[in-house]
N, C-alpha and C positions, 0 to 999 in steps of 0.2 A: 294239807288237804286230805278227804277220806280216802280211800284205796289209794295211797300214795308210791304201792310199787307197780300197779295197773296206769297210773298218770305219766311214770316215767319210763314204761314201755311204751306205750301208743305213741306219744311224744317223739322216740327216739323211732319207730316207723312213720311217724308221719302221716298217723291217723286225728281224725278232728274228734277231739275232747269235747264232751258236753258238760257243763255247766249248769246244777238244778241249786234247788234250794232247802232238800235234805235228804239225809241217808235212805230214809223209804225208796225215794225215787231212785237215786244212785244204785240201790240193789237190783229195782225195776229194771232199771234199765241195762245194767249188767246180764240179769235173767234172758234179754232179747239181742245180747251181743253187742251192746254199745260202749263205750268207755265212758263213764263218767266220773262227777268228782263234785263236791261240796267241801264249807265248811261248817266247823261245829261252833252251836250256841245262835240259828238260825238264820233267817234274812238279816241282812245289812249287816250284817258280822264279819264278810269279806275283807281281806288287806292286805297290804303288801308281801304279807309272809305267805298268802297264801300263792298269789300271783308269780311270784318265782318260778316258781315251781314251774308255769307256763311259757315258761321263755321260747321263742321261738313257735310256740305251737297253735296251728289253727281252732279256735275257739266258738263253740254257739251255746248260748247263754239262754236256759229256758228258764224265764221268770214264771211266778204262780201267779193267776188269772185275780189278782187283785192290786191296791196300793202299792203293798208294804213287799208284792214282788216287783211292781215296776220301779220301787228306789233301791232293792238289792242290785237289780239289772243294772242300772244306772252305775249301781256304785263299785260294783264289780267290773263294768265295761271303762270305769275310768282309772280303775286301778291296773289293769292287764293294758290302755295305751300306754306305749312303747315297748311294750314287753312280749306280749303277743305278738304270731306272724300275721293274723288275721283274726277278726272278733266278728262275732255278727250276735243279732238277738231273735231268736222265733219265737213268737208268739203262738202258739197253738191255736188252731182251730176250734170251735167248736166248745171249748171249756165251759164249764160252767161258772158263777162267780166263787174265788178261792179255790179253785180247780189247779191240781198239777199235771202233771206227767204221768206221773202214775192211777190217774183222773181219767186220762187220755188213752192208755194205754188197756186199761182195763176197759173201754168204751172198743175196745176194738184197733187200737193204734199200731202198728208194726212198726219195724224196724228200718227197713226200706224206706216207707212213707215217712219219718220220722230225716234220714239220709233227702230224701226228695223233696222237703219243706224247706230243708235248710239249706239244699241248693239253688233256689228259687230265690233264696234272701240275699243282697247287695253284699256282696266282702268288706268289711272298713278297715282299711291299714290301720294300724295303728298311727301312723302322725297326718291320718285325713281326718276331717269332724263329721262326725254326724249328720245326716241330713234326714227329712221331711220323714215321719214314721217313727224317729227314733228318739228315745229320751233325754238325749241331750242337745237337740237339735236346739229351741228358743228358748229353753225353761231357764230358770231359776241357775240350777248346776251348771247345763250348759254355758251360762255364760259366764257363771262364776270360774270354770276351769277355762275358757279362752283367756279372760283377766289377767287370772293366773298364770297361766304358759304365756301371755305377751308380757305384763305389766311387774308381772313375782318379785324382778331382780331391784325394780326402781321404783316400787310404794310397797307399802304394808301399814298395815292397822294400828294406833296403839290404845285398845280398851280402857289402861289408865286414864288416859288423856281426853278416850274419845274423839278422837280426831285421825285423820290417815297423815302421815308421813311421808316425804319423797328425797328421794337420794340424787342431791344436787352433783355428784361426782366425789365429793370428800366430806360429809356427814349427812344423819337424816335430819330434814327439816319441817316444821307443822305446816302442814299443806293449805296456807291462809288466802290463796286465791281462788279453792275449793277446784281448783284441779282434776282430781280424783273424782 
């Protein structure tokens, strides 16, 4: 993650990390006293290597006022469940379309107000789901990772085949009563 010796101070006091989607904003937001952090090679680029990193630490996750920041959000907020003490998403105010942080801030945004938006938003533990407002409440991924986190251990896919598979107790078998 960027400023990775700033990630692992705040961290270890126990301040809430913010979560942008590049270094412009990361510096922005340093310039007004916040901790922030990204990765490099832009949205959706997020992973598990970077989430480490976050272990334990209270999280709010500013997507960019478009798509391709609501599927970083997404895919960031499910890479940091169970990892994170706590994740939330704030959506800014006021943005324009493709609008970040640093969009926002230069429109007048502080730092306080920035601290006061994000405690206005629902906390989600990490092993609670999503609910109403958030991007993985009904969609597509949503309910792709519920699946997942129930179903993981006892079907899987096989592309070969085309067909899902299910684990009878002692081998997988082609899922011929469409099960799955």
């Amino acid at each position: 993650p960027y400023r990775l010796p700033e990630l692992i101070g705040a961290k270890k006091e126990g301040r809430v990390i913010f979560i942008v989607e590049g270094e412009k904003d990361v510096d922005n937001l340093k310039r007004v006293g916040i901790t922030a952090t990204t990765n490099s090679g832009g949205a959706e680029k997020w992973g598990p290597e970077h989430s480490r990193w976050l272990e334990g630490a209270d999280v709010v996750i500013i997507p960019d006022n478009d798509e391709a920041g609501d599927r970083h959000a997404s895919k960031v907020f499910l890479s940091l469940q169970g990892v994170a003490k706590s994740i939330r998403i704030l959506r800014l105010p006021g943005l324009p379309p493709k609008g970040d942080v640093s969009d926002w801030l230069k429109a007048g945004g502080r730092a306080s107000t920035l601290y006061e938006l994000a405690d206005q938003i629902k906390v989600i533990a990490p092993e609670e789901k999503a609910s109403v407002g958030d991007p993985l409440g009904c969609s597509d991924l949503g309910n792709a990772s519920r699946f997942v986190k129930k179903f993981g251990d006892k079907v899987k896919y096989c592309s070969e085949w085309g067909s899902w598979l299910i684990y009878d107790g002692k081998r997988w078998v082609l899922d011929k009563k469409l099960q799955v």
